[in-house]
N, C-alpha and C positions, 0 to 999 in steps of 0.2 A: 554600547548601543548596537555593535555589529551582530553579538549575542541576542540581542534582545530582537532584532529584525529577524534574522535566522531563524530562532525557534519556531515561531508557526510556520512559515513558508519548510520548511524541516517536516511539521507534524501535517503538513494540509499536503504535501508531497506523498507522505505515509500511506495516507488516508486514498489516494487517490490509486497511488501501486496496490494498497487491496484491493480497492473495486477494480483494478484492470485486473488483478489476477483472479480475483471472483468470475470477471466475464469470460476469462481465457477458458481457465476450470469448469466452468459451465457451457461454454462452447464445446470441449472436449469430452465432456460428460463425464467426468470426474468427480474425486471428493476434494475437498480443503482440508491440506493436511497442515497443521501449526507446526512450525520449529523447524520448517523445511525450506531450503534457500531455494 
C-alpha cells in the first residue's frame, strides 16, 4: 500500500520539479539541457 500511495505523489513531484526548472531556465534565458542535475 505504502508503494502504491508513493508512486504518483513520486511522479506528480517529477512533474512539477520540471516545470519549476522550465520557469527557472526560461527566467534565465537559457536552454533545457536533459541528463543534467
Amino acid at each position: 500500500d505504502c508503494t502504491l500511495n508513493f508512486e504518483p505523489k513520486k511522479k506528480q513531484s517529477q512533474e512539477d520539479i520540471m516545470q519549476l526548472l522550465k520557469g527557472l531556465v526560461k527566467a534565465k534565458g537559457g536552454e533545457i539541457k536533459h541528463g543534467s542535475s
